[in-house]
C-alpha positions in Angstrom: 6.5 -19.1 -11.1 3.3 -17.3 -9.9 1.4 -16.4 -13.0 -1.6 -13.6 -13.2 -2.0 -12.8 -16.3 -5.8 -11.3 -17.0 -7.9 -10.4 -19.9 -7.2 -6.6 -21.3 -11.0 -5.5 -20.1 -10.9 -2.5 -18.0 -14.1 -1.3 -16.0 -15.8 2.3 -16.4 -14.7 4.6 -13.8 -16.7 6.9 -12.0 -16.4 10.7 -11.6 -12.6 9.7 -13.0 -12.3 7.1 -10.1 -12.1 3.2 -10.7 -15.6 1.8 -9.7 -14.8 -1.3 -7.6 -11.3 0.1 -5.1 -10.1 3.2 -4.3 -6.3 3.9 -3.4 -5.1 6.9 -0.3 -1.9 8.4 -0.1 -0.5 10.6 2.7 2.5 12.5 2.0 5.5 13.0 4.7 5.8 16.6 3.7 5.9 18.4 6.8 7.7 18.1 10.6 5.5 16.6 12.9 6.0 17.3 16.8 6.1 15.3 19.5 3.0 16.4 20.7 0.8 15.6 17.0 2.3 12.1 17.3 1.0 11.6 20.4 -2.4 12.8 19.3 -2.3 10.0 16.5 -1.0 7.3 18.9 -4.5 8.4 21.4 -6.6 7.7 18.3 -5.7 4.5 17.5 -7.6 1.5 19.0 -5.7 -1.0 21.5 -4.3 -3.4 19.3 -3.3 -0.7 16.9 -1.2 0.9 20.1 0.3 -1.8 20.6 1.4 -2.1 17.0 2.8 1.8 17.3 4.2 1.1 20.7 6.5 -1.7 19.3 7.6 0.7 16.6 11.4 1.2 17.4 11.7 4.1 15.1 10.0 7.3 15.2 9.4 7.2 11.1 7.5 3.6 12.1 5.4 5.2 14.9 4.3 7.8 12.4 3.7 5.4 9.5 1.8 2.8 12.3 -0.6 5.6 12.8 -1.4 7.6 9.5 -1.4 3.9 7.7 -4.5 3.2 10.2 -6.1 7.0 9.8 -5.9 6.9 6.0 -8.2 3.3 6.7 -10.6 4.7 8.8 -11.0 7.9 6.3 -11.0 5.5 3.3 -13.5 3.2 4.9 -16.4 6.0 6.3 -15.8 7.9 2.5 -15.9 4.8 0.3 -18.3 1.9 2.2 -19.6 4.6 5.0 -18.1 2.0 8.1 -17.1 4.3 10.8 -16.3 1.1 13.6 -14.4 -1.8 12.7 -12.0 -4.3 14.1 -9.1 -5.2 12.4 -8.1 -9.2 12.1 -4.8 -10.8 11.1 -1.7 -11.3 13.3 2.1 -10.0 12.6 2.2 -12.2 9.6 -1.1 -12.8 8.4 -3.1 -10.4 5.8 -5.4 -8.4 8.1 -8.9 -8.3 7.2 -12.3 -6.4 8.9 -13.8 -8.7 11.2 -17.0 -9.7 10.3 -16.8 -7.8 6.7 -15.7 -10.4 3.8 -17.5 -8.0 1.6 -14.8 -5.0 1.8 -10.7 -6.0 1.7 -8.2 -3.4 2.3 -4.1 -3.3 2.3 -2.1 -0.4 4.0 2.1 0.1 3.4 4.6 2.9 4.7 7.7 3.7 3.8 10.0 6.9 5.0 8.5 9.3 2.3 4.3 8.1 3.3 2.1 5.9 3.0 -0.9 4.2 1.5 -4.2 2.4 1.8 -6.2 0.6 -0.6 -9.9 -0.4 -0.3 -12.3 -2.8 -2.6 -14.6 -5.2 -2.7 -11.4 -7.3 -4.0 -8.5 -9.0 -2.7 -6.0 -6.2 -3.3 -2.5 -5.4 -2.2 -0.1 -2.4 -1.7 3.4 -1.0 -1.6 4.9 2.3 -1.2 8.5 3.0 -1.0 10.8 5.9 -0.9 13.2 5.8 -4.0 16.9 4.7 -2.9 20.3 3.3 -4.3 20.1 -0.4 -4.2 22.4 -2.7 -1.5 24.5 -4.7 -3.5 23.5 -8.3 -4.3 19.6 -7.4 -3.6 19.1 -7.7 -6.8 19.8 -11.3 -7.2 17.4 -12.5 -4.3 14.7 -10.0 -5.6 14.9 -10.4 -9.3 14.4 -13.0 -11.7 16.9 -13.8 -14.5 15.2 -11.3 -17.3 14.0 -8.3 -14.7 18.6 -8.8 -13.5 19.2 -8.3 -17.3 16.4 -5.4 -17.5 18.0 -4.1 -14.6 21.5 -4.1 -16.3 20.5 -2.4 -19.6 18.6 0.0 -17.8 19.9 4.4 -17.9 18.3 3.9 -14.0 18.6 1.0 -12.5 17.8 1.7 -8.7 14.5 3.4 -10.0 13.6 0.6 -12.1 14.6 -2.4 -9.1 12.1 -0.1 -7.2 9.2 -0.4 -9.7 9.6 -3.4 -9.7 10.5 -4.2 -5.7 6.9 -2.6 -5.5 5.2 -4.2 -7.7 5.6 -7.7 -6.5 5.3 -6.7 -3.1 1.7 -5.7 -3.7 1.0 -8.7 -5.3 2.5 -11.0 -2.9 0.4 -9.2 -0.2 -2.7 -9.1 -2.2 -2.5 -12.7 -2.6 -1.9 -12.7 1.5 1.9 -14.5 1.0 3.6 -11.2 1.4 7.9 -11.8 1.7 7.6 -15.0 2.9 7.1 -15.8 -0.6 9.9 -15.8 -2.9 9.9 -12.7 -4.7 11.7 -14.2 -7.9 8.6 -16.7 -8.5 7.0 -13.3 -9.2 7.7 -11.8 -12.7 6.8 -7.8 -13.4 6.6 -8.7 -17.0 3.6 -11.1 -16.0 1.5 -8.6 -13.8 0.5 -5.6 -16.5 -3.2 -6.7 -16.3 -3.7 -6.4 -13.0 -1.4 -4.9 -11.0 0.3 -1.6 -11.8 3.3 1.2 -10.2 3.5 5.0 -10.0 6.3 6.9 -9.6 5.9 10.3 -7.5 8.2 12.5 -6.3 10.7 10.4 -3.9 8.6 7.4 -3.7 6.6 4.7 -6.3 3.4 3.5 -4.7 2.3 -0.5 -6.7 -0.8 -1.7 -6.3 -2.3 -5.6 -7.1 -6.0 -7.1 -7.5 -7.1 -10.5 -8.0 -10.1 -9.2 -9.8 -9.4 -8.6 -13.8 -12.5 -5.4 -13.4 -10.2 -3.7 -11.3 -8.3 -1.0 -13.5 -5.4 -0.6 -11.3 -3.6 2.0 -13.2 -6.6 4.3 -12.9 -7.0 3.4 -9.3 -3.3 4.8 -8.9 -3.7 7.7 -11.3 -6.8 8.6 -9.1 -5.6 8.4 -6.1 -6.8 10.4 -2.8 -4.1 12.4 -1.4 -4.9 13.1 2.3 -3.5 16.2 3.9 -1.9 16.7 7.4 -4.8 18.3 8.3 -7.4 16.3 7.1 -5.3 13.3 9.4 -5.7 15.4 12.6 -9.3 15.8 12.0 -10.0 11.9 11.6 -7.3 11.6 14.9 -9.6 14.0 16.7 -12.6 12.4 15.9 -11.6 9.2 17.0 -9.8 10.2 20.1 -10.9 8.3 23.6 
């Protein structure tokens, strides 16, 4: 069983925000036309369209693109990089070429999505809260989170927390589902990995570093308007 316990030290934050990462959230809270999407889609760079243009669903397309925007606007606010080239294939952790100094993670899910940056390994998940398929439980959860889950007054809320929470951590440690997600205990991760629940969705999010103060970085987070996407689409428009 994957084990990451760290110490209880937590790192000063800055202007409320955790010093070393910074998590961005954008909210699916408005209709977007055919026409916006295809704005996003014109901004993205050519292995990035590809990505979107492989999406079979439109919810995909959208989370392809505003995952990738959020990274750009996370990237010229927090390190000041305005060009990069993103690394990793369809199963491999991407990374910024030629930048093993900043490490990012994006996720989307029906209800938004998310981006994390730092100058750690880090990982994230957002999904949108739902009932839970029967028997998921026993390929997802180990033997204590199944009786957790059993006691629980809300049980599909509380498989999310913790669906989320190893997910980030199997991605920050680059593994992502092809690992088991039962070698991964929730109980285990309190020190360095940590969940929010917002309305309709919980976002998780993972370090490797024990400075990293993940709660604060989630309780901190940048929520990015629809607007403030389009801007960053136009400005990067060929």
């Amino acid at each position: 069983m994957v084990s990451l316990l760290l110490c209880k030290d937590t790192i000063s934050c800055i202007h409320g925000r955790a010093a070393v990462g910074t998590v961005y959230v954008f909210e699916y809270n408005k209709t977007i036309s055919d026409a916006e999407l295809v704005k996003l889609r014109q901004s993205l760079d050519a292995n990035r369209r590809k990505k979107f243009d492989a999406c079979r669903r439109r919810e995909d397309k959208l989370g392809c693109a505003a995952a990738y925007l959020l990274l750009c606007i996370a990237l010229r606010r927090e390190f000041g990089v305005i060009k990069f080239k993103m690394t990793g294939e369809r199963f491999e952790k991407p990374a910024l070429k030629g930048r093993d100094d900043i490490f990012f993670n994006l996720s989307h899910c029906a209800a938004g999505c998310a981006c994390i940056v730092s100058k750690n390994s880090v990982g994230i998940d957002i999904q949108e809260q739902t009932d839970i398929p029967r028997g998921t439980d026993r390929l997802v959860c180990t033997e204590r989170e199944r009786s957790v889950l059993e006691k629980s007054d809300d049980p599909a809320a509380d498989f999310i927390r913790m669906w989320t929470l190893k997910e980030a951590v199997l991605k920050m440690l680059g593994t992502g589902l092809s690992q088991d997600m039962k070698t991964v205990d929730t109980e285990e991760l309190a020190q360095n990995a940590a969940c929010r629940v917002l309305s309709g969705y919980t976002l998780a999010a993972a370090s490797e570093s024990r400075e990293e103060d993940m709660k604060a970085l989630l309780d901190n987070a940048v929520f990015i308007n629809f607007d403030e996407l389009m801007t960053e689409a136009e400005s990067r428009t060929e």
